[in-house]
C-alpha positions in Angstrom: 0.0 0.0 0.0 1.1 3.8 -0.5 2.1 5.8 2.3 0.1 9.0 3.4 3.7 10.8 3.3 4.0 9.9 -0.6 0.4 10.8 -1.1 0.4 14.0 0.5 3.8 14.9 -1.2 2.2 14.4 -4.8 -0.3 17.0 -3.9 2.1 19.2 -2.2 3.5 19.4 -6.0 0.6 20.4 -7.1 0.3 16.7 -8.9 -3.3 14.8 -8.5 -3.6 11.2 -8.3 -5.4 8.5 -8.4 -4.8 4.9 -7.3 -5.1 2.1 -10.0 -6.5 -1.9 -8.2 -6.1 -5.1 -9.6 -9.5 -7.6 -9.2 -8.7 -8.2 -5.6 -8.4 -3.7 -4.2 -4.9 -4.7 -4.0 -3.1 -1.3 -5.0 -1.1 -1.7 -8.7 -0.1 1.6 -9.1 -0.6 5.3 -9.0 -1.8 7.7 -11.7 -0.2 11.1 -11.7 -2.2 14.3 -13.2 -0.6 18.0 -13.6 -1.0 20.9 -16.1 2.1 21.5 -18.2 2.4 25.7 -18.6 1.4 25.3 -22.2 -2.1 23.6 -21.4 -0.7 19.9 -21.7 -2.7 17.3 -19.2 -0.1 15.2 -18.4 -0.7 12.2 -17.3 2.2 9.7 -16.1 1.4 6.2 -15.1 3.3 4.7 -12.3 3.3 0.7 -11.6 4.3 -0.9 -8.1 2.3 -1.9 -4.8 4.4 0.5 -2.5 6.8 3.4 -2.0 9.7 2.2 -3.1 7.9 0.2 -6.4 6.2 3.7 -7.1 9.2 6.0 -6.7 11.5 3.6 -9.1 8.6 3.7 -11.6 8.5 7.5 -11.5 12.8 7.0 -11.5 12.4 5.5 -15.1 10.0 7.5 -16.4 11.7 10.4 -15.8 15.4 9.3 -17.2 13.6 7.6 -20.0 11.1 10.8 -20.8 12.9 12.7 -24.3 11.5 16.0 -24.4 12.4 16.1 -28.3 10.3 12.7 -28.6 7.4 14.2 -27.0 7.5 17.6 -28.9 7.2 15.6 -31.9 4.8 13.1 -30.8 2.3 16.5 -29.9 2.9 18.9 -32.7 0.4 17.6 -34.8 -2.5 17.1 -32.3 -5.0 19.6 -32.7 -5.0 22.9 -31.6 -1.2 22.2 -30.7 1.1 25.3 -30.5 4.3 25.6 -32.1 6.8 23.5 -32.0 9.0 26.0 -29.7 6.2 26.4 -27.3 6.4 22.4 -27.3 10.0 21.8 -26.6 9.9 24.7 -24.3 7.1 23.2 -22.8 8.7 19.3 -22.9 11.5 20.4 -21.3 9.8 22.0 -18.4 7.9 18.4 -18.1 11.6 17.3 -17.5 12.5 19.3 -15.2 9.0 19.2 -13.3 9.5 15.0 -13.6 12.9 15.5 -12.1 11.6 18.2 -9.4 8.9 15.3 -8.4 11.5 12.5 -8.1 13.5 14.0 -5.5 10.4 16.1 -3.8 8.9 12.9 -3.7 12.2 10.6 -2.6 13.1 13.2 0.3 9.7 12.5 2.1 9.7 9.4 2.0 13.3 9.0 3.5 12.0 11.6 6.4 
C-alpha cells in the first residue's frame, strides 16, 4: 500500500492522483495528473504496490522521458502550439518530472 507521506507529497506538488486496483483492491499503481504551462494534461502512469515500487517507476519514467520525442509526438494534435512552445514546454515536463522524483524521494526518507 502507498504511504500517506508519498500521497500527500504528490499534492504538495501540485500533482493529482489517483490509485489504480487489480480484481482483488490490491493497489497496482498510482496515476499522476498535472497541467504542463502550455495547457498539456499530463498524465504519467506509475506501476508498483508501495513506495519504493512507485518512486523507481517515477525513476524511469523520468530518465527515459525525451523532451524532443514528445514535442514531436504533440505537434500535430490539434489545436497544438508551435513547435517551440512544445520543446519549451517538454522540457519543463523534465525538469518538473525530475523536481517530483526527488520532492517525492526526500519524504519518504524523512
Amino acid at each position: 500500500m502507498f504511504s500517506n507521506v508519498l500521497l500527500n507529497a504528490i499534492q504538495g506538488k501540485g500533482w493529482l492522483y489517483s490509485v489504480n486496483f487489480d480484481n482483488d483492491t490490491n493497489p497496482i499503481g498510482l496515476e499522476l495528473e498535472t497541467w504542463t504551462p502550455a495547457g498539456e494534461d499530463f498524465l504519467v502512469y506509475l506501476y508498483g504496490s508501495n513506495d519504493d515500487e512507485i518512486l523507481h517507476s517515477l525513476y524511469e519514467y523520468a530518465e527515459n522521458f525525451d523532451p524532443e520525442e514528445h514535442a514531436l509526438f504533440c505537434v500535430d494534435m490539434r489545436e497544438a502550439p508551435g513547435i517551440r512552445t512544445l520543446l519549451h514546454d517538454a522540457d519543463k515536463m523534465a525538469e518538473e518530472l525530475n523536481s517530483l522524483c526527488e520532492h517525492l524521494s526526500n519524504a519518504v526518507k524523512k
